[in-house]
Gaussian input, Z-matrix of N, CA and C with variables (Angstrom, degrees):
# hf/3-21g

backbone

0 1
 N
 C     1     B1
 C     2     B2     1     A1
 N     3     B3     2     A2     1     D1
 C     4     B4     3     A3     2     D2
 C     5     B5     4     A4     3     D3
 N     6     B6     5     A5     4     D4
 C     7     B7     6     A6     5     D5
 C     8     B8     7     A7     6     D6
 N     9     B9     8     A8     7     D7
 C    10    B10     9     A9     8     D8
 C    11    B11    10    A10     9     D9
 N    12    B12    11    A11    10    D10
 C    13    B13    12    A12    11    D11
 C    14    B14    13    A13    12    D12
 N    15    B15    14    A14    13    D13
 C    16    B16    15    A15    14    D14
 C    17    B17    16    A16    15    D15
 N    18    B18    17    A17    16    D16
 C    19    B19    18    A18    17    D17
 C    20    B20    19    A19    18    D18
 N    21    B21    20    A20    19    D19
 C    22    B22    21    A21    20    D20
 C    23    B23    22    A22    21    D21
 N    24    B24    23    A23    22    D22
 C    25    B25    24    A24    23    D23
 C    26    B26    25    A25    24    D24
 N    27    B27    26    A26    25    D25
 C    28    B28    27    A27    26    D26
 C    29    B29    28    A28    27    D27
 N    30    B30    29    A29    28    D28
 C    31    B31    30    A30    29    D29
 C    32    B32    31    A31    30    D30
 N    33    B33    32    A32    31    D31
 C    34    B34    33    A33    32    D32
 C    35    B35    34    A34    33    D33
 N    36    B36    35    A35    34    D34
 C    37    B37    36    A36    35    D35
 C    38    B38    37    A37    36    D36
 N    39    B39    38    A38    37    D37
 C    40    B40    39    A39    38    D38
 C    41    B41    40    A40    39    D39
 N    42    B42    41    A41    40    D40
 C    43    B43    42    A42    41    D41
 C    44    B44    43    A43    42    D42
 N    45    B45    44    A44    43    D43
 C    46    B46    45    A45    44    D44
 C    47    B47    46    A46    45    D45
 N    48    B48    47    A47    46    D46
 C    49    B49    48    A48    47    D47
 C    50    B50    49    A49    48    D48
 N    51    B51    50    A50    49    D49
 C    52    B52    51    A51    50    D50
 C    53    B53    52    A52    51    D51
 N    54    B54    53    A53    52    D52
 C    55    B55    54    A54    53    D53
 C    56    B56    55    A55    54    D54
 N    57    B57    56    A56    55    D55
 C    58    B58    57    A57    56    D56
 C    59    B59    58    A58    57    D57
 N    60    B60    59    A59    58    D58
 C    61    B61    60    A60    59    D59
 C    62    B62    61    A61    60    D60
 N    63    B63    62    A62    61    D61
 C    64    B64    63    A63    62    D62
 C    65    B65    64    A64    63    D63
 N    66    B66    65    A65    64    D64
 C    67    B67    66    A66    65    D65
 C    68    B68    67    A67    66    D66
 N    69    B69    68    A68    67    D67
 C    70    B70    69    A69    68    D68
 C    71    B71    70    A70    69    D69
 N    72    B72    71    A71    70    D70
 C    73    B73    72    A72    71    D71
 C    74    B74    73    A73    72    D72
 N    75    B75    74    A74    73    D73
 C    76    B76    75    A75    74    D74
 C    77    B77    76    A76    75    D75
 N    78    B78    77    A77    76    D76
 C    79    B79    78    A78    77    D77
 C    80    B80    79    A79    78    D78
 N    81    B81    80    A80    79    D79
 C    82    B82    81    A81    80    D80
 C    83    B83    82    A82    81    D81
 N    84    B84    83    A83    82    D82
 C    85    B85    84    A84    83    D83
 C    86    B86    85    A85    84    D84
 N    87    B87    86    A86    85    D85
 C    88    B88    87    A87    86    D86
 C    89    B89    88    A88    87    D87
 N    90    B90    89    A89    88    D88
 C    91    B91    90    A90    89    D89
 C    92    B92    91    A91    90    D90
 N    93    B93    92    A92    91    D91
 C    94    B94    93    A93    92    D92
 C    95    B95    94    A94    93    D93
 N    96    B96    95    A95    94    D94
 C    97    B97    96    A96    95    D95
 C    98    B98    97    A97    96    D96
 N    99    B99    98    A98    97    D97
 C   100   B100    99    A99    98    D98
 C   101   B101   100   A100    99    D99
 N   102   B102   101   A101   100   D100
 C   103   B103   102   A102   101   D101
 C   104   B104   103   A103   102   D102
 N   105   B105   104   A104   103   D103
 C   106   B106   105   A105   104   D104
 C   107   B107   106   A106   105   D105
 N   108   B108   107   A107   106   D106
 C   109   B109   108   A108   107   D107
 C   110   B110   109   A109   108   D108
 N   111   B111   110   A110   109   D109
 C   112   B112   111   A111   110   D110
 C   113   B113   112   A112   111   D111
 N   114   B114   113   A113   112   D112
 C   115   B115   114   A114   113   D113
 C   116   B116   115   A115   114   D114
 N   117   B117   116   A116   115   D115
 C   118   B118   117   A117   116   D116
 C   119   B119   118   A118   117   D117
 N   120   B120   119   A119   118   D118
 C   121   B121   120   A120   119   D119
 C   122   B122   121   A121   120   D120
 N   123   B123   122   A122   121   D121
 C   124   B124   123   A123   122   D122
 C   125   B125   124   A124   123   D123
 N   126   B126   125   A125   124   D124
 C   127   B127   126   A126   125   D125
 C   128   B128   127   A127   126   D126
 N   129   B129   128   A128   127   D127
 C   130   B130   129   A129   128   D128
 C   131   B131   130   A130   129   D129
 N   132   B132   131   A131   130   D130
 C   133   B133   132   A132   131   D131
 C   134   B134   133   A133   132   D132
 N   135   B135   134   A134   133   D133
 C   136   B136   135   A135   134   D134
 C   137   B137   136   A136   135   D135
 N   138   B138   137   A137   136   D136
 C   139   B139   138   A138   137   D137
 C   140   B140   139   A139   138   D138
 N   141   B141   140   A140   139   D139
 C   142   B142   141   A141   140   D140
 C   143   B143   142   A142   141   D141
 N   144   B144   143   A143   142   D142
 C   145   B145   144   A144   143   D143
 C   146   B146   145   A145   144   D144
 N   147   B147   146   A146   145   D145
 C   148   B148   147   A147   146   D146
 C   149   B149   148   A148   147   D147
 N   150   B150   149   A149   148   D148
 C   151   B151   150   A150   149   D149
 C   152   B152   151   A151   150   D150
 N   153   B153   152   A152   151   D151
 C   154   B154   153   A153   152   D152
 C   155   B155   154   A154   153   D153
 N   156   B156   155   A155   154   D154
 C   157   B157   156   A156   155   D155
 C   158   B158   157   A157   156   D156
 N   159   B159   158   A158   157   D157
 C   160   B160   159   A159   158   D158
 C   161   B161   160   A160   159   D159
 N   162   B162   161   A161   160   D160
 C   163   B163   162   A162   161   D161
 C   164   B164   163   A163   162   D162
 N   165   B165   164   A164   163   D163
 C   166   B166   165   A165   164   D164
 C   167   B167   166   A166   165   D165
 N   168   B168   167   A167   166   D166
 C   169   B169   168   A168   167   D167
 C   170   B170   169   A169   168   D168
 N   171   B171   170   A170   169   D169
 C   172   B172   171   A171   170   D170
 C   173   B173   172   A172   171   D171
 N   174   B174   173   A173   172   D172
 C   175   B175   174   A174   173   D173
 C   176   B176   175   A175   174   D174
 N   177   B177   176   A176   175   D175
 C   178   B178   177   A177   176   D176
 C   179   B179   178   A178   177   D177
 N   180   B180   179   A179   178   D178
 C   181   B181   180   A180   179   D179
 C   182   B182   181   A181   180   D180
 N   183   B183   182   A182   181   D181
 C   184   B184   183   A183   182   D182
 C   185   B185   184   A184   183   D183
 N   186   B186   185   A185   184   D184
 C   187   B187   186   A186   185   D185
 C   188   B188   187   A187   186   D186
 N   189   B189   188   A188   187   D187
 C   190   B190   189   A189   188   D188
 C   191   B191   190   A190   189   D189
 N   192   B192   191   A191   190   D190
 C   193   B193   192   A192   191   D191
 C   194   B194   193   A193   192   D192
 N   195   B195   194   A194   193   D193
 C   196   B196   195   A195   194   D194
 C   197   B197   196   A196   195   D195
 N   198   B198   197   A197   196   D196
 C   199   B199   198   A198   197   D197
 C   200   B200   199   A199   198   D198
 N   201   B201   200   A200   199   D199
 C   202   B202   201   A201   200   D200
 C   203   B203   202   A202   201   D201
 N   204   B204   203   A203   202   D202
 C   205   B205   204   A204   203   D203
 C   206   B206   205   A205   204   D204
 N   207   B207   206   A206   205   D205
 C   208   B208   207   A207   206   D206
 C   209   B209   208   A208   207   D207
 N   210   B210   209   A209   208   D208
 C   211   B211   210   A210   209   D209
 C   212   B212   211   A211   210   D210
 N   213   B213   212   A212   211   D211
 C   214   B214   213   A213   212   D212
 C   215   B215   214   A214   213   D213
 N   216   B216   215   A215   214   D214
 C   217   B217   216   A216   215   D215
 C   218   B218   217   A217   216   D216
 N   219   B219   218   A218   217   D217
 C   220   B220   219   A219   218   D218
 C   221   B221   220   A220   219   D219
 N   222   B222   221   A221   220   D220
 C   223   B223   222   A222   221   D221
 C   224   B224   223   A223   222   D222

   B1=1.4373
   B2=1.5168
   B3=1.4804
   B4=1.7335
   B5=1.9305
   B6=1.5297
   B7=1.7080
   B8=1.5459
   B9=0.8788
   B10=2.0478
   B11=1.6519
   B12=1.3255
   B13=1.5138
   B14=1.2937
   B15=1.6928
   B16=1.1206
   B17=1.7588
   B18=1.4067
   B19=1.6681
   B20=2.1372
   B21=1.7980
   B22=1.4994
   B23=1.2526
   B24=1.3032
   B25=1.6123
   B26=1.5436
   B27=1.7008
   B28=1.8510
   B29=1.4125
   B30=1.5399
   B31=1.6168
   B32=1.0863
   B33=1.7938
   B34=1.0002
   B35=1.5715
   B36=1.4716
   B37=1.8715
   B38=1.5675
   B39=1.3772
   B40=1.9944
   B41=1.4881
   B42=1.2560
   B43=2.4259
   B44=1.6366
   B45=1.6722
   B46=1.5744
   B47=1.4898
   B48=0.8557
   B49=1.2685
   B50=1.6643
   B51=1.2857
   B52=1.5677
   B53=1.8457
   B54=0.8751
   B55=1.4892
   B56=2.0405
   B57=1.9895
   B58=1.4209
   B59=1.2010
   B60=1.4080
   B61=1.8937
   B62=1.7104
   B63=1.1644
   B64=1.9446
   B65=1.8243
   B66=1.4072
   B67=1.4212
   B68=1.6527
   B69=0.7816
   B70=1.6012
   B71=1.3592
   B72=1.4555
   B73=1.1283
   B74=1.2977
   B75=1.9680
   B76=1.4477
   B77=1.3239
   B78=1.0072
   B79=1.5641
   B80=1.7805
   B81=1.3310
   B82=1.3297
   B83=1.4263
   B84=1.3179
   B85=1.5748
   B86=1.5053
   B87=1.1450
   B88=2.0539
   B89=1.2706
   B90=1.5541
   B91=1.6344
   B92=1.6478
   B93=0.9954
   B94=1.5604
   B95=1.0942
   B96=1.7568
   B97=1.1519
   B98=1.9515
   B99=1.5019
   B100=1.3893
   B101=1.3541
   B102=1.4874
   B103=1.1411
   B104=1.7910
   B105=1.4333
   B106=1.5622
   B107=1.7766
   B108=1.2536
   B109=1.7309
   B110=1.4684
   B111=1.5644
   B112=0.7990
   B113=1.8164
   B114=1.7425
   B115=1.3333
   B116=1.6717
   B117=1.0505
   B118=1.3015
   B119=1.3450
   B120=1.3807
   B121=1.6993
   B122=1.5603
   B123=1.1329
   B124=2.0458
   B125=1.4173
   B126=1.3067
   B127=1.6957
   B128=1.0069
   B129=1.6213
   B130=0.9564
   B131=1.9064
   B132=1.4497
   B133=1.8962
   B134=1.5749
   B135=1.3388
   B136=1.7174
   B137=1.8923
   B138=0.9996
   B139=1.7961
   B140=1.0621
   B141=1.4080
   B142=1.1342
   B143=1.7086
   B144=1.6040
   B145=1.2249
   B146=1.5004
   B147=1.5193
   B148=1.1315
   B149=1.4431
   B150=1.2071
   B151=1.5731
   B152=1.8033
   B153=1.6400
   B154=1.9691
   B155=1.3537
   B156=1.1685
   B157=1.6796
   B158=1.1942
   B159=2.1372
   B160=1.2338
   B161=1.7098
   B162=1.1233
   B163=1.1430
   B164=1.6445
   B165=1.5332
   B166=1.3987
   B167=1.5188
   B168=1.3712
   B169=1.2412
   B170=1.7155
   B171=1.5307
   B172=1.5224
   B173=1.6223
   B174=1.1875
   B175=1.5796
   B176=1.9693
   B177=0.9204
   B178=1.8150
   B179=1.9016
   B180=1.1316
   B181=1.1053
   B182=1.2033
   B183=1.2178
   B184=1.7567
   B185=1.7330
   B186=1.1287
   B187=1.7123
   B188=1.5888
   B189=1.4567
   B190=1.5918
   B191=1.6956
   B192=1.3803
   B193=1.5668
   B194=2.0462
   B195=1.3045
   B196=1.6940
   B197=1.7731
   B198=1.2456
   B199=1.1312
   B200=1.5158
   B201=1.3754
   B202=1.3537
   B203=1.7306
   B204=0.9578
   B205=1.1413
   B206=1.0869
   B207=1.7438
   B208=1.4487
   B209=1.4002
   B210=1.2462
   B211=1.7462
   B212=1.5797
   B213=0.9974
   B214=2.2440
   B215=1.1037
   B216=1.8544
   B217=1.8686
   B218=1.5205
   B219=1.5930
   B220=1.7873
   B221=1.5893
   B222=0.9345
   B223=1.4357
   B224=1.8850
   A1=109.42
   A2=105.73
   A3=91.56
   A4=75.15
   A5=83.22
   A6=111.07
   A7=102.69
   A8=126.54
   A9=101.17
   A10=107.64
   A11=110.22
   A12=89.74
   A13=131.69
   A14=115.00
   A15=136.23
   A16=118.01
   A17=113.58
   A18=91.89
   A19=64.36
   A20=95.03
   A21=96.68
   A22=137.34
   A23=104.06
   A24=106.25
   A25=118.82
   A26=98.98
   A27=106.52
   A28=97.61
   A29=109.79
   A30=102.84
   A31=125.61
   A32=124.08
   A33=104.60
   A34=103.67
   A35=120.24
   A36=112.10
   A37=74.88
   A38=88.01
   A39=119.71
   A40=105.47
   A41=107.18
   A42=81.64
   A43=69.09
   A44=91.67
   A45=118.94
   A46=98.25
   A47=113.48
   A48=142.70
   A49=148.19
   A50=121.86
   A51=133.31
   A52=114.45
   A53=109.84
   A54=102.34
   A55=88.57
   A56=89.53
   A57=115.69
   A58=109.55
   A59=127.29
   A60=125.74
   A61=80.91
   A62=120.36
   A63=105.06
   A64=101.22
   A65=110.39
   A66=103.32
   A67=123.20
   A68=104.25
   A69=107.89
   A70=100.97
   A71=164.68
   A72=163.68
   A73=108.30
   A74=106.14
   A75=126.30
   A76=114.81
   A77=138.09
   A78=151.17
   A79=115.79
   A80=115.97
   A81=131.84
   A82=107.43
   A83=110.46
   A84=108.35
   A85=101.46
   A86=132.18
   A87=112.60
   A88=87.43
   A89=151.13
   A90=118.90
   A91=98.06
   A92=114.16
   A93=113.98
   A94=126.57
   A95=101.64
   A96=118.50
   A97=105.46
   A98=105.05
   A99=110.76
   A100=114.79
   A101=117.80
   A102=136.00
   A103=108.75
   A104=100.77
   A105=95.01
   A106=90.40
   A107=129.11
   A108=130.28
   A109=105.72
   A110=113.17
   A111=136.47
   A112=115.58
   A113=97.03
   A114=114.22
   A115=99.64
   A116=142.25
   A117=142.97
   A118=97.19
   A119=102.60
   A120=140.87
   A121=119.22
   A122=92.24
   A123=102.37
   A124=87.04
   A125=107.12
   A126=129.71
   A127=103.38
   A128=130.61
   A129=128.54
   A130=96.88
   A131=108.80
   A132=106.46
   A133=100.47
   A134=74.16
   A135=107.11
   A136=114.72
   A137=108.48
   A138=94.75
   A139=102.84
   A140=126.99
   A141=137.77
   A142=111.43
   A143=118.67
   A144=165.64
   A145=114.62
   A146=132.02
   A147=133.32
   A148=116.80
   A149=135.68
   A150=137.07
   A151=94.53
   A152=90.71
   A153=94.18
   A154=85.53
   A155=110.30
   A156=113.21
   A157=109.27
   A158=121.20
   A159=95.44
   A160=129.27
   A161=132.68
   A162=113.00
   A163=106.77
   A164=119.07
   A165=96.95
   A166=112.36
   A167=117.25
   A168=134.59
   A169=125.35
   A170=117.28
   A171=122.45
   A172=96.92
   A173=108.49
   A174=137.75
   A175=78.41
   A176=120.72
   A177=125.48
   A178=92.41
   A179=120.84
   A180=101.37
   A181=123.31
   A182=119.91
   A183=115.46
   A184=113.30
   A185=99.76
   A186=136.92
   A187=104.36
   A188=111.31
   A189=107.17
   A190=109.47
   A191=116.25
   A192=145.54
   A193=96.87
   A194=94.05
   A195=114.08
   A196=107.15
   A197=115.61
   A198=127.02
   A199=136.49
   A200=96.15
   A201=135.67
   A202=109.85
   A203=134.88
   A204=140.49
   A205=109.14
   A206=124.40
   A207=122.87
   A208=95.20
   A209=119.71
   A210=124.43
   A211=112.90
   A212=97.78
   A213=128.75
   A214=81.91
   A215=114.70
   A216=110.90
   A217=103.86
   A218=105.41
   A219=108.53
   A220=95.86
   A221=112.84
   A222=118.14
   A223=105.11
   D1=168.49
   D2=-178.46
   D3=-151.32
   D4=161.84
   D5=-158.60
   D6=-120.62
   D7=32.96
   D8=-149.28
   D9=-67.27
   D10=3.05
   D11=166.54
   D12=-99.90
   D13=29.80
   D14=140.16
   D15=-119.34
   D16=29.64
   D17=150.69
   D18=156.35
   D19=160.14
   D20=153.82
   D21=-79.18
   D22=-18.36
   D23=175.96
   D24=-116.85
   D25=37.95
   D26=-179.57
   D27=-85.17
   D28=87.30
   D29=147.49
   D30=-133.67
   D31=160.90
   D32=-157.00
   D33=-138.13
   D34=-142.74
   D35=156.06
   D36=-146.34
   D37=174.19
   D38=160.70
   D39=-117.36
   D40=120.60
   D41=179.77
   D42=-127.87
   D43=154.64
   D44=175.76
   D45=-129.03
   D46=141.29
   D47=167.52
   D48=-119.65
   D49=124.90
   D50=174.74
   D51=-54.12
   D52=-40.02
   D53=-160.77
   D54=-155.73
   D55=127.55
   D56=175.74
   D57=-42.52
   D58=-34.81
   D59=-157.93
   D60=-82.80
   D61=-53.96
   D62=-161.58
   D63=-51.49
   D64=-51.78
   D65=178.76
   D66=-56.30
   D67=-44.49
   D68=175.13
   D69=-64.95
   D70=-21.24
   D71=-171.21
   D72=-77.42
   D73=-50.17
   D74=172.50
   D75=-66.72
   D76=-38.44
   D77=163.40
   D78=-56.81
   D79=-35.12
   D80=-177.28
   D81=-82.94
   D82=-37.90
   D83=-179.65
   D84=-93.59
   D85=0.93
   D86=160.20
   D87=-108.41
   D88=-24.62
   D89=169.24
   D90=-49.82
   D91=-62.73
   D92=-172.66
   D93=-16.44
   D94=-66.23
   D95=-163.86
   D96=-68.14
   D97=-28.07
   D98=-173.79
   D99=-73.47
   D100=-23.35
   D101=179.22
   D102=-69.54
   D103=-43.65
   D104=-165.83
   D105=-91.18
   D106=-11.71
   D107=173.24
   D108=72.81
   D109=45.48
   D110=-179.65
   D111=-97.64
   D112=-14.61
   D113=-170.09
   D114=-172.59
   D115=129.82
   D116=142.27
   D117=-95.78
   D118=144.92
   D119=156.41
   D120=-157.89
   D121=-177.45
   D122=-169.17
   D123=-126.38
   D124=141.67
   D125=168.82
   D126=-121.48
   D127=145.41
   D128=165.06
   D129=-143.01
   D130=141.37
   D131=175.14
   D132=-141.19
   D133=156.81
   D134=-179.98
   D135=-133.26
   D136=102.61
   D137=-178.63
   D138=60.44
   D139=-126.47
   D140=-141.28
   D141=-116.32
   D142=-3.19
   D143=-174.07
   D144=-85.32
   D145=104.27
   D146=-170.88
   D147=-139.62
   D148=91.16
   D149=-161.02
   D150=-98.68
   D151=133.06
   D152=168.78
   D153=-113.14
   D154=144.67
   D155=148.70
   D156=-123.25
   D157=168.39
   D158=179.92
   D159=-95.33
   D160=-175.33
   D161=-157.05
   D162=-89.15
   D163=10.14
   D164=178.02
   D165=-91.47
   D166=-1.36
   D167=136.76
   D168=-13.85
   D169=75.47
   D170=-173.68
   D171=-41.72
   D172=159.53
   D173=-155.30
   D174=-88.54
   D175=-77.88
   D176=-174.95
   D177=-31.11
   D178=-70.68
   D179=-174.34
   D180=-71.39
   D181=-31.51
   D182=179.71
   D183=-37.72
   D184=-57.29
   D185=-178.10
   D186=-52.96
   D187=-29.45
   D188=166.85
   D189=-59.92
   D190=-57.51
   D191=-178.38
   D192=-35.05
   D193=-51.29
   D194=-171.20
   D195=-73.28
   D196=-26.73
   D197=172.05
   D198=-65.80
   D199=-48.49
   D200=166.91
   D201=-71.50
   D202=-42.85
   D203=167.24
   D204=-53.56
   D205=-51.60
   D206=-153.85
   D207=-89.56
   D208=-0.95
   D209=-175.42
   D210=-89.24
   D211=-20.67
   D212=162.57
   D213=-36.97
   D214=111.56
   D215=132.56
   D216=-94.96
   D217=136.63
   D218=169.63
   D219=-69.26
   D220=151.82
   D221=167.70
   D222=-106.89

């Protein structure tokens, strides 16, 4: 998805997922990538619920994205 009325290059995905090990795989490979600064982004998860955005994404807004997530009831 892309946002631009919080930044031009606010985009992001939503990935949902069946089973914890696929998400953690997806989560492991952008720590990675953030680690080697090969890529910054922001992750944020919920259940089964995992938002990247990218990292030129100010920290105030990222944290909206993280907010909203944690406001998720699973039904």
């Amino acid at each position: 998805f892309s946002t631009p009325s919080i930044g031009e290059n606010a985009i992001g995905c939503i990935l949902s997922f069946d089973r914890r090990e696929d998400m953690e795989k997806v989560k492991d490979y952008y720590r990675k990538l953030n680690k080697k600064e090969e890529l910054h982004s922001w992750s944020f998860e919920k259940d089964n619920i995992l938002i990247v955005l990218n990292g030129t994404v100010v920290e105030e807004k990222a944290r909206l994205f993280e907010n909203a997530l944690a406001g998720i009831n699973k039904k």
